[in-house]
DRENDO-1510 file (C-alpha; in Angstrom, 1 decimal, always signed):
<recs>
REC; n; res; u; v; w
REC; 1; UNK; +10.4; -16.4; -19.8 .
REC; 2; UNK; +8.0; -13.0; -20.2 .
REC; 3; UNK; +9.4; -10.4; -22.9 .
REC; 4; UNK; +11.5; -7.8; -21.5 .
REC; 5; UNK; +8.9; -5.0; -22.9 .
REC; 6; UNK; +6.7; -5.9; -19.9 .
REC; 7; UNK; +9.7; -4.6; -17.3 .
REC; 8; UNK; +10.4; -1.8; -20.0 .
REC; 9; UNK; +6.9; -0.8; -20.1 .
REC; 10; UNK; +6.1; -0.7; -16.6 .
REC; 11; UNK; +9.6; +1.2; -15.7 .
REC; 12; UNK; +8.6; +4.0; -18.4 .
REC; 13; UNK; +5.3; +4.0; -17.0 .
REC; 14; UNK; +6.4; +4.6; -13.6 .
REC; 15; UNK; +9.1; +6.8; -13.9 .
REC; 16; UNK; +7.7; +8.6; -17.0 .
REC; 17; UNK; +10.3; +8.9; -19.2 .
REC; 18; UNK; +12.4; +6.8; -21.9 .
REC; 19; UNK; +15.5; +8.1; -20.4 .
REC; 20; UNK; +15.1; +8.0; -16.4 .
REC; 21; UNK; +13.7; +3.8; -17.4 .
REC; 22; UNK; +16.8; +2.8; -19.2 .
REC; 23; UNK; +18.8; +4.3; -16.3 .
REC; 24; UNK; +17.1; +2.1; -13.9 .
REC; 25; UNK; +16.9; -1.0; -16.3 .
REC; 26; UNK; +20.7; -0.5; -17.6 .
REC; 27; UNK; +19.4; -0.8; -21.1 .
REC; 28; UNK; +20.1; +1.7; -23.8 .
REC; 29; UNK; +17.9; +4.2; -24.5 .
REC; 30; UNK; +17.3; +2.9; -28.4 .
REC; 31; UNK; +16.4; -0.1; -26.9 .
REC; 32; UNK; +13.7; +0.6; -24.5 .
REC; 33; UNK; +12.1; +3.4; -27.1 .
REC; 34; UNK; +12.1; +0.5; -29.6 .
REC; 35; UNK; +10.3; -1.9; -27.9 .
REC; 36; UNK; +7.6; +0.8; -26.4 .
REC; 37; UNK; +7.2; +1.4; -30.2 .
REC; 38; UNK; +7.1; -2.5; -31.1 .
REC; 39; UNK; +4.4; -2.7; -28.4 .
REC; 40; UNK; +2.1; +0.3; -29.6 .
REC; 41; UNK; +2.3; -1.0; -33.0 .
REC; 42; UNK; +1.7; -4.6; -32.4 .
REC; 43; UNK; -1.8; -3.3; -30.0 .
REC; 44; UNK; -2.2; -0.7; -32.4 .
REC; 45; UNK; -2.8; +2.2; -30.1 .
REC; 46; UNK; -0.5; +4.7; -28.4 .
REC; 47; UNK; +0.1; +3.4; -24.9 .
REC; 48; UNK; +1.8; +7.3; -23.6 .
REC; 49; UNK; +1.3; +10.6; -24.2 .
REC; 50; UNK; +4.2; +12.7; -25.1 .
REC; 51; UNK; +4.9; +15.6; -23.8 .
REC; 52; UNK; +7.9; +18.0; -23.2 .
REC; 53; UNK; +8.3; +17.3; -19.2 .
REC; 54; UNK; +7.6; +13.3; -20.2 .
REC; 55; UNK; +5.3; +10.3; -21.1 .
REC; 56; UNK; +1.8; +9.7; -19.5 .
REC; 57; UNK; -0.4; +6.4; -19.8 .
REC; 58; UNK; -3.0; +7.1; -22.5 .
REC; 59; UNK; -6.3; +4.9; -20.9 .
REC; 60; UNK; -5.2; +2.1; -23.3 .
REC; 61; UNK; -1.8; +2.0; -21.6 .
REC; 62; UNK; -3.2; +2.3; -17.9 .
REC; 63; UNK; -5.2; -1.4; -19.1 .
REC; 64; UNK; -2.1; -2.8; -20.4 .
REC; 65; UNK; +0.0; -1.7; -17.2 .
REC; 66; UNK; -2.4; -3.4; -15.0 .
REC; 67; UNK; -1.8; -6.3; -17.4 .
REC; 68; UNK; +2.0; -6.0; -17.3 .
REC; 69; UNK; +1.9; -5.7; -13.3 .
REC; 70; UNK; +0.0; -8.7; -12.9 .
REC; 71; UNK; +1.6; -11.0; -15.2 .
REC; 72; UNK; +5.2; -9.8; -13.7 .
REC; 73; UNK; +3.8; -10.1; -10.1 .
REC; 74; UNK; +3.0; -13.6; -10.7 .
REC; 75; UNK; +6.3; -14.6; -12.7 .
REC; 76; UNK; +7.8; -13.7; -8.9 .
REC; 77; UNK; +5.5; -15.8; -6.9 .
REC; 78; UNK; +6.3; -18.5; -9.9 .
REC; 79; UNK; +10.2; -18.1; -9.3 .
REC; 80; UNK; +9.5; -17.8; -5.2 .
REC; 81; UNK; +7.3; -21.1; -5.4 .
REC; 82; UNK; +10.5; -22.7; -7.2 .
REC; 83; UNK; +12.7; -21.8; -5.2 .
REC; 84; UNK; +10.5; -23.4; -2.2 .
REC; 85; UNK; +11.0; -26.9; -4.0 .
REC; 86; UNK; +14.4; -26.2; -3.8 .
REC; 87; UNK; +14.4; -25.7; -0.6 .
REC; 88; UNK; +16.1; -22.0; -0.3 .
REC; 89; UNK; +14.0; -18.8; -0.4 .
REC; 90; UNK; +14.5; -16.4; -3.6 .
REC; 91; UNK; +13.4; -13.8; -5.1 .
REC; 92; UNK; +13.2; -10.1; -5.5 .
REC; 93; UNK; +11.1; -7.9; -2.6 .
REC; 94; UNK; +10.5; -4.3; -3.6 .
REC; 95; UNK; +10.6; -1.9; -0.6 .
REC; 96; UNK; +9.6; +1.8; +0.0 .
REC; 97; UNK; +10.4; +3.5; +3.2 .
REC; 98; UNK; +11.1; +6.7; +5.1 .
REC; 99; UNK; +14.7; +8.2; +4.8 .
REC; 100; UNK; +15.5; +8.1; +8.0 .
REC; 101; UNK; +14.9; +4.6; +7.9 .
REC; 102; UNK; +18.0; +4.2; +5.1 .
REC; 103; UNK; +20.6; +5.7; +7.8 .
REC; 104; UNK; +21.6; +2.5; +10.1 .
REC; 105; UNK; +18.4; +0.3; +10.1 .
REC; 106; UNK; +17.6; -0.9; +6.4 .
REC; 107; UNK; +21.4; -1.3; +5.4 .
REC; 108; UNK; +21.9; -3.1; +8.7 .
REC; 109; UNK; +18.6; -5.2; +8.2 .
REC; 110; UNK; +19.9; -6.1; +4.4 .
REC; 111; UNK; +23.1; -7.4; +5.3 .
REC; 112; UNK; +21.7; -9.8; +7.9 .
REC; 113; UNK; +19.2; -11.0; +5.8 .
REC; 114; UNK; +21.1; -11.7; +3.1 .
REC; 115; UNK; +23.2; -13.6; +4.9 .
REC; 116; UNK; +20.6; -16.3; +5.6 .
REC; 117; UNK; +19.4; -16.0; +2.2 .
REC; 118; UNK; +21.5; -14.8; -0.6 .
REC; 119; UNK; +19.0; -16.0; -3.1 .
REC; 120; UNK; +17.2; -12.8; -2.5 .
REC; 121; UNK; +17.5; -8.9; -3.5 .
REC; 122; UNK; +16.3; -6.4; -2.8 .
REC; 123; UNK; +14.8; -2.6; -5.0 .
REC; 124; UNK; +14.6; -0.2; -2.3 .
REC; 125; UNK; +13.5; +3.7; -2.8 .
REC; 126; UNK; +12.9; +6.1; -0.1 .
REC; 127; UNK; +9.8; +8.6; +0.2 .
REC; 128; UNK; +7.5; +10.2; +2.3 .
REC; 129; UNK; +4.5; +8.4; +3.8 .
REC; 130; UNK; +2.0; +9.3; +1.3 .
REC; 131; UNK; +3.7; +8.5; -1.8 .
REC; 132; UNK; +5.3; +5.2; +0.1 .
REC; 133; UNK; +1.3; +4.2; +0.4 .
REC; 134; UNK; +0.4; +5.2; -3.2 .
REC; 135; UNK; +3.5; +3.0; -4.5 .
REC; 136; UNK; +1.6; +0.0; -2.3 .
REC; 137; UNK; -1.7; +0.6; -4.0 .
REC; 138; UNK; -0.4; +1.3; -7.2 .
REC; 139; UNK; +1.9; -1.9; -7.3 .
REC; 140; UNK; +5.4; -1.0; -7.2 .
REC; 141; UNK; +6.6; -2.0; -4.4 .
REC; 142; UNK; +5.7; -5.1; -2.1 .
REC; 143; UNK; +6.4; -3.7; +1.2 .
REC; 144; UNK; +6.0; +0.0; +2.8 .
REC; 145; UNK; +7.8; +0.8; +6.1 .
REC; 146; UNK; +6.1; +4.2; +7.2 .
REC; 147; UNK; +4.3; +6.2; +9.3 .
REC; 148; UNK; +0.9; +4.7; +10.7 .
REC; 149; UNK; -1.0; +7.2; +10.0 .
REC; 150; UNK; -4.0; +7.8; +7.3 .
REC; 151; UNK; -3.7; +4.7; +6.5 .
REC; 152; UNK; -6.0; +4.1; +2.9 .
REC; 153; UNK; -8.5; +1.1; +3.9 .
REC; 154; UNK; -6.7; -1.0; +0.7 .
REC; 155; UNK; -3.6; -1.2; +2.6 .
REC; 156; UNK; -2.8; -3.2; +6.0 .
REC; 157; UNK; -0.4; -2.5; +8.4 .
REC; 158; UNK; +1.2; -6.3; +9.4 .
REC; 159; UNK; +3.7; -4.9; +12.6 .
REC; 160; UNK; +4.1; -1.0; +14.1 .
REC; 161; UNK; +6.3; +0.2; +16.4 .
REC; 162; UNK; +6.1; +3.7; +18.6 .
REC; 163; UNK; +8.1; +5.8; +17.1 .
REC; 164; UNK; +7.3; +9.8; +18.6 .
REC; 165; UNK; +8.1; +12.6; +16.8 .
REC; 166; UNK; +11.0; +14.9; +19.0 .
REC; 167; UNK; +12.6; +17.9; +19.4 .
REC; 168; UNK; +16.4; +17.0; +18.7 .
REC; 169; UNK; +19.2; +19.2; +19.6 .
REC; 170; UNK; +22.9; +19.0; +20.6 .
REC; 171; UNK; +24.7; +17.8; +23.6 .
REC; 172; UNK; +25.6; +21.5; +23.9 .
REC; 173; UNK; +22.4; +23.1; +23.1 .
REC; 174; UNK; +20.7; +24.7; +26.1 .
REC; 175; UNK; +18.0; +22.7; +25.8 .
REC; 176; UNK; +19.8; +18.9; +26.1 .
REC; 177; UNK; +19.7; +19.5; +30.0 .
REC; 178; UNK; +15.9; +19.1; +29.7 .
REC; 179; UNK; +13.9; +15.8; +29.3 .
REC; 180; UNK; +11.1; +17.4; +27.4 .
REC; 181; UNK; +10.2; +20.5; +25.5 .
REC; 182; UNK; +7.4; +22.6; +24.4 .
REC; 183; UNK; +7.2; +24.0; +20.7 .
REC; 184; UNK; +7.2; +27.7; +22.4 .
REC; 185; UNK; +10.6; +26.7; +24.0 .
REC; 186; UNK; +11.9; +25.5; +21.3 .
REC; 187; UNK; +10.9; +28.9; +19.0 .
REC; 188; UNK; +13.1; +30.6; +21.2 .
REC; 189; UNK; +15.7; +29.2; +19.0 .
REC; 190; UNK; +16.8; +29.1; +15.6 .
REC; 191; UNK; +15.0; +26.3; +13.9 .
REC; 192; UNK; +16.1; +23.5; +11.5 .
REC; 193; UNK; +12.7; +22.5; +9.6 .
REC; 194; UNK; +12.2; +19.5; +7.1 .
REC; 195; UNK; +10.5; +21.1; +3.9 .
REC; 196; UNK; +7.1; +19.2; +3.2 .
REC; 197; UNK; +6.9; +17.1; +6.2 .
REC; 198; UNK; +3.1; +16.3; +6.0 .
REC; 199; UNK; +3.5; +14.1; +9.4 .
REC; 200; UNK; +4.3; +17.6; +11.0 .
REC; 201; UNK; +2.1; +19.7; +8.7 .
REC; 202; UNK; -0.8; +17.4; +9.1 .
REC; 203; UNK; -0.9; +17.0; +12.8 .
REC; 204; UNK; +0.7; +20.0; +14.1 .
REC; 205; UNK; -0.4; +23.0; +11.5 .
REC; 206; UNK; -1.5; +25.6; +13.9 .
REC; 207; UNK; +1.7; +25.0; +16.3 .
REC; 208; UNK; +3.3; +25.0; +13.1 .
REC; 209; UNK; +2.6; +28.1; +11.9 .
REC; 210; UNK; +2.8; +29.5; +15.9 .
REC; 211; UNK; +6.5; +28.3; +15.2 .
REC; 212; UNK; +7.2; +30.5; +12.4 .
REC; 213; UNK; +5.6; +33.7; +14.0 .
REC; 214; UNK; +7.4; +33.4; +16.7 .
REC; 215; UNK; +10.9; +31.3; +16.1 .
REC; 216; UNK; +13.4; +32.0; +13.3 .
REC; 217; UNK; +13.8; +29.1; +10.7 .
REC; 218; UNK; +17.5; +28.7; +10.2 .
REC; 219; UNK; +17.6; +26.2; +7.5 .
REC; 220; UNK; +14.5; +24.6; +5.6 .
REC; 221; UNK; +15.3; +21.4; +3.2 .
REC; 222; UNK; +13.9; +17.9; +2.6 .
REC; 223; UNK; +17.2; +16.2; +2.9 .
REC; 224; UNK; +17.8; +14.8; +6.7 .
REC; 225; UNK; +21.1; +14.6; +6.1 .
REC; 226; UNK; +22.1; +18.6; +5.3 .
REC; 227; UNK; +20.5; +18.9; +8.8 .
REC; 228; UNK; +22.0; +16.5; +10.5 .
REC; 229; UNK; +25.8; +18.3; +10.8 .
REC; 230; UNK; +23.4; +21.4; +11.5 .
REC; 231; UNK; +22.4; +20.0; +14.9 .
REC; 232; UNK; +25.7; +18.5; +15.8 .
REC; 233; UNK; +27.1; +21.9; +15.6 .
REC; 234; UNK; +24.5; +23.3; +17.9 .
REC; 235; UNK; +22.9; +25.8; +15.6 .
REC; 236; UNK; +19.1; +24.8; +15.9 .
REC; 237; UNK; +16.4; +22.6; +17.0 .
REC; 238; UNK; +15.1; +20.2; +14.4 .
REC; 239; UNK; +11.8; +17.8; +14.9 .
REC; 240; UNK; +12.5; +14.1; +13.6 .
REC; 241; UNK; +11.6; +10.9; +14.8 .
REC; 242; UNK; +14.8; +8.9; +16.3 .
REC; 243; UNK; +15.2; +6.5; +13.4 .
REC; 244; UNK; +17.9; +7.7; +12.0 .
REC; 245; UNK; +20.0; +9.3; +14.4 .
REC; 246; UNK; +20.3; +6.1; +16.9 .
REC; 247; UNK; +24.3; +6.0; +16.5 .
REC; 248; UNK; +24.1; +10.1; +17.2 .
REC; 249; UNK; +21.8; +9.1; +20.2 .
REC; 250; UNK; +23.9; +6.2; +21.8 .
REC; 251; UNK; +27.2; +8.5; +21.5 .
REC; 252; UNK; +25.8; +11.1; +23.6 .
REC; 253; UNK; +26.5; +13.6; +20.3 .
REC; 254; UNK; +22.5; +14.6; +20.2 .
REC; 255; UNK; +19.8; +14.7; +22.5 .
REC; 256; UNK; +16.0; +14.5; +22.1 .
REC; 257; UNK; +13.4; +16.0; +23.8 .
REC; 258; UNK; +9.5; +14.6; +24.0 .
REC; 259; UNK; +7.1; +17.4; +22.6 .
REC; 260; UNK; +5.4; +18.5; +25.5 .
REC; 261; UNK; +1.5; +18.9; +24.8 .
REC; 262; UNK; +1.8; +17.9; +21.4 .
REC; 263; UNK; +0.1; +14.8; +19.8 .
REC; 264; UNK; +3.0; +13.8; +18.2 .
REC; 265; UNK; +4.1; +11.7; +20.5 .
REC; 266; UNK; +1.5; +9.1; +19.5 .
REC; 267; UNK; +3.0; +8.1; +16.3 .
REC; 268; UNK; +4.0; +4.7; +15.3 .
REC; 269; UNK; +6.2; +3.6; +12.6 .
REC; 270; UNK; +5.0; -0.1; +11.1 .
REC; 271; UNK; +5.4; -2.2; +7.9 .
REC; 272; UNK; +2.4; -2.2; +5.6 .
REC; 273; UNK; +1.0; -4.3; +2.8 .
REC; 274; UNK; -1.5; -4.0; +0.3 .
REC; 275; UNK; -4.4; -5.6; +1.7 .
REC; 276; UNK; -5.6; -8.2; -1.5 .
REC; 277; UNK; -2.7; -8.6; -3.6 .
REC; 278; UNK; -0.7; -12.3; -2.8 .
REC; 279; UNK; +2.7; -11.9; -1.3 .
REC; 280; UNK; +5.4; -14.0; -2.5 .
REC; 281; UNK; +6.9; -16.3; -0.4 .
REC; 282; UNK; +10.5; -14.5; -0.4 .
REC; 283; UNK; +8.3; -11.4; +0.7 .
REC; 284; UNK; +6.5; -12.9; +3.5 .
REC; 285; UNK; +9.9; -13.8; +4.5 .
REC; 286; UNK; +11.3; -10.3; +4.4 .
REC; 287; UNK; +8.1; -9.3; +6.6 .
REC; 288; UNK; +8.6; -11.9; +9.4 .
REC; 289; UNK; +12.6; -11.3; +9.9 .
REC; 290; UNK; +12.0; -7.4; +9.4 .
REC; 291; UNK; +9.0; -7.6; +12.0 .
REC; 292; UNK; +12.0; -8.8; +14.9 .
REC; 293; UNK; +14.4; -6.1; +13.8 .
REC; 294; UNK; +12.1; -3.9; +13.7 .
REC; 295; UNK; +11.1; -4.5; +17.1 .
REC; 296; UNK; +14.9; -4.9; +18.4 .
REC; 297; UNK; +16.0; -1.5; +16.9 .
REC; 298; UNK; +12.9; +0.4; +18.4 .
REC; 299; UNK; +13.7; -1.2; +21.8 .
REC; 300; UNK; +17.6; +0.2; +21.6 .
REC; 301; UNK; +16.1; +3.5; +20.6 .
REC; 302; UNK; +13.9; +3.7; +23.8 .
REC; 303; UNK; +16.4; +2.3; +25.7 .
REC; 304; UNK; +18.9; +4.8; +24.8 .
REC; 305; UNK; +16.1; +8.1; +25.2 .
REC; 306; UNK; +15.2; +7.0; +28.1 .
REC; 307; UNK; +18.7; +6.6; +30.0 .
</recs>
């Protein structure tokens, strides 16, 4: 119904570059390239500037993007509304969360839902908190599931949970007999550190940099997973929230520890929306079934620390 140059333009314009769009579109190359070209001529202005690292919006195309957004935003409430008459709920919900949330709860949450409604899929992409709130604002995605926490006023959290940030470690470490832990106790081991955590940065600097006076930092990466065998073993503490170690948890394999006297423990983790934009229908459905799972998979992750 809409030319496919408006999903070709706004995938360059997000990703910026030719080659990384027709990836995600499974288009050829030529084919994307020609229609950007089509579209600049037929405006006659250059909608991207090229450079060697990529393409960036020239201010013409940051006007036509907005355009493209809206026009594609409301072809989904159009389709959602259909499918309404129909009586089935369809569509597609874009979703940007935290990692951790990709391990057991999202692929767990997906399956369920799309067993009640099959008419609907899902684009999913996993960031920090920052970027999952810019991707809100700046309209590619529908829903954010993230960290509560500076929260930009154009951007509404609809259902949070308490999720605290811990000290994990192994059944075997010497500090699993313990129910809590202070960051000086836990620099007296080797430490397993998540590279640009801003939630831990951002709240917890000074300790932060206490931490790497005093404690040695084993490994430092931003993949959760290359840590994850790395605690099992029993070769460091690590600081993450539970979310994605629950099956780790409930098997006794990995133990965590409250952060005494930090404020960490205040965090919540909750799904967030832009505040203006309309929701499609198939979206607000995705928000109301992922509000009770939500809620469900922070009550067996309590539940388990707490046994």
């Amino acid at each position: 119904m809409h030319a496919s140059i408006l999903k070709y333009f706004a995938e360059v314009a997000r990703s910026g570059s030719i080659r990384k769009a027709s990836d995600e579109l499974h288009v050829a190359t030529s084919a994307v390239s020609r229609q950007i070209k089509k579209l600049e001529d037929e405006l006659g202005t250059p909608l991207f500037e090229r450079f060697s690292d990529g393409l960036r919006l020239t201010a013409a195309g940051e006007i036509v993007l907005k355009h493209a957004k809206d026009t594609l935003l409301k072809y989904e409430i159009m389709k959602s509304d259909l499918g309404d008459l129909q009586g089935k709920c369809a569509g597609r919900v874009h979703i940007a969360s935290l990692d951790s949330l990709a391990v057991q709860f999202l692929p767990e949450f997906v399956m369920g839902f799309h067993k009640r409604h099959p008419a609907v899929d899902f684009r999913i992409r996993n960031d920090n908190y920052t970027s999952i709130f810019r991707f809100i604002a700046e309209g590619d995605v529908d829903i954010g599931v993230t960290f509560d926490l500076a929260r930009p006023h154009d951007i509404k959290l609809v259902y949070g949970v308490p999720m605290p940030l811990m000290a994990i470690v192994s059944r075997n470490h010497p500090l699993a007999r313990q129910k809590s832990a202070t960051l000086q106790e836990c620099a007296q081991f080797k430490l397993l550190l998540q590279l640009d955590n801003e939630v831990m940065s951002s709240m917890i600097a000074v300790e932060l940099g206490a931490l790497n006076r005093v404690g040695r930092t084993l490994v430092a990466t931003n993949n959760q997973m290359m840590l994850k065998p790395l605690i099992l073993s029993g070769e460091g503490v690590a600081f993450f929230t539970p979310l994605g170690l629950l099956e780790e948890l409930e098997a006794g394999e990995v133990v965590a520890l409250h952060i005494a006297g930090s404020r960490l423990h205040n965090l919540q983790v909750g799904i967030v929306v832009p505040r203006q934009r309309q929701l499609t229908h198939a979206t607000e459905v995705v928000i109301e079934s992922m509000s009770i799972e939500l809620k469900k998979f922070s009550d067996k992750i309590h539940a388990v620390i707490q046994r």
